[in-house]
C-alpha positions in Angstrom: -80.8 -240.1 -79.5 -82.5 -240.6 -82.8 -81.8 -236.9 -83.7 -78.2 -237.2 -83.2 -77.8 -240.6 -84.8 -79.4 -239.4 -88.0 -76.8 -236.1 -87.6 -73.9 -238.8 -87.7 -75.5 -240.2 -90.7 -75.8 -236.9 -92.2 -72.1 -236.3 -91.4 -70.8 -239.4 -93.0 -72.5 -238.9 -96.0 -71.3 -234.8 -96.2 -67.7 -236.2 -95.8 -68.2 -239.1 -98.2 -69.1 -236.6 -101.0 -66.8 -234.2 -100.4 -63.6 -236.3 -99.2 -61.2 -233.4 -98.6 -64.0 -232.4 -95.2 -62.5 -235.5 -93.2 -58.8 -233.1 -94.1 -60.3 -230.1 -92.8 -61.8 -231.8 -89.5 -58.8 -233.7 -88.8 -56.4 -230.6 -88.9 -59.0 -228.7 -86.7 -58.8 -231.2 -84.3 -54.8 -231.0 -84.1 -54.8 -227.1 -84.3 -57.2 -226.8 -82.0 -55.2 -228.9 -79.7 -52.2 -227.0 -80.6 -53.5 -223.4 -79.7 -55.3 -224.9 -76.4 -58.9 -225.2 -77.1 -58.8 -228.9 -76.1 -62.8 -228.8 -76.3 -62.9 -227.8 -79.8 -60.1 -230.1 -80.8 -62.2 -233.1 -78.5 -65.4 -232.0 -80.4 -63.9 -232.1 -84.0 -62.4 -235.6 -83.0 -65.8 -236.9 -81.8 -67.2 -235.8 -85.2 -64.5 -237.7 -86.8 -64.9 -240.2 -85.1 -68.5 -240.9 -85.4 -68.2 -239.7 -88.8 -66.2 -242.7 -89.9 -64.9 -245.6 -87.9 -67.3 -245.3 -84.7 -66.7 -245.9 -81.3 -66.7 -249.8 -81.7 -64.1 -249.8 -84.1 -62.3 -247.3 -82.3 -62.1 -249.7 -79.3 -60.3 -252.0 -80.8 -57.8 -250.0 -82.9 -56.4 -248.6 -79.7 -57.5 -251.3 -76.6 -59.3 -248.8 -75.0 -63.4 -249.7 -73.9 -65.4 -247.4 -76.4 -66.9 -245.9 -73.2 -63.8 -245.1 -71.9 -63.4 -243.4 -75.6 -66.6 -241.7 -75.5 -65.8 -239.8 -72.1 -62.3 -238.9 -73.4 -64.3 -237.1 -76.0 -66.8 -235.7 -74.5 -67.4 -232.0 -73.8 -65.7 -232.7 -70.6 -63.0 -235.2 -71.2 -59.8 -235.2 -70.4 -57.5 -238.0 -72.8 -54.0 -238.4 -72.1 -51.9 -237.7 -74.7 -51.1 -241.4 -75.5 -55.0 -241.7 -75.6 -55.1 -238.7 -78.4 -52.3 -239.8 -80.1 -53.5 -243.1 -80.6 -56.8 -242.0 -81.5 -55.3 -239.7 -83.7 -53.4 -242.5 -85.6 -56.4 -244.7 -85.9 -58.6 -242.2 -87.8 -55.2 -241.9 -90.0 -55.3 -245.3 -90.9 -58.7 -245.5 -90.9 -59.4 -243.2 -93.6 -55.9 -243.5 -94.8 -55.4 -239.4 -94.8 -52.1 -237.9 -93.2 -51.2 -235.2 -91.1 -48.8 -233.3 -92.2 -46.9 -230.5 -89.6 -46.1 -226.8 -90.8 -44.2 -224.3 -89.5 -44.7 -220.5 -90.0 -43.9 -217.6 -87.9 -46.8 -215.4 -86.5 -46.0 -212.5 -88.7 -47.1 -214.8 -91.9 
C-alpha cells in the first residue's frame, strides 16, 4: 500500500511538471476504449484519476460511492458507459483539458 501510494505521488508530480502528460493519458484512455482494450483504457483512467482528483473527489463529481469507482476501474471492472462518460467529464473539468474527436481513414 505504501509502495503504490508514493507511485501516485510520483505520478502527480511527473504530470504536474510536464502538463501536456495528463493530454496524453486522457486520449489513451478514450482510444483505448475506442479500439476495445477496455483494460488499458480502465488502467490509463485509474492513473488519471489517482493522478489528480482522487477517488474522493471523484465520488462526489458523479454521485457514485468511490468504491463503487474503484471496482469500475479496476483490472476487472466493467463501468457502464454513463459511469465512463461521467468520469470522463469530471477529469475534464477537473483539470480543465478537453477532448477533442478526429477522424482519419485507416490508410492515413
Amino acid at each position: 500500500m505504501a509502495g503504490e501510494r508514493k507511485a501516485i505521488e510520483q505520478m502527480r508530480l511527473s504530470l504536474r511538471e510536464q502538463p501536456r502528460g495528463f493530454e496524453l493519458l486522457l486520449a489513451q484512455a478514450v482510444n483505448a476504449c475506442l479500439e476495445g482494450d477496455t483494460r488499458r483504457s480502465r488502467s490509463a483512467l485509474r492513473l488519471l484519476v489517482n493522478a489528480t482528483i482522487g477517488f474522493d473527489a471523484l465520488s462526489m463529481l458523479v454521485g457514485r460511492p468511490a468504491k463503487s469507482l474503484h471496482r469500475m476501474l479496476s483490472e476487472d471492472g466493467n463501468p457502464t458507459l454513463e459511469n465512463f462518460a461521467a468520469i470522463l467529464a469530471a477529469i475534464q473539468h477537473e483539470t480543465r483539458v478537453r477532448l477533442a474527436v478526429s477522424v482519419r481513414s485507416a490508410e492515413q
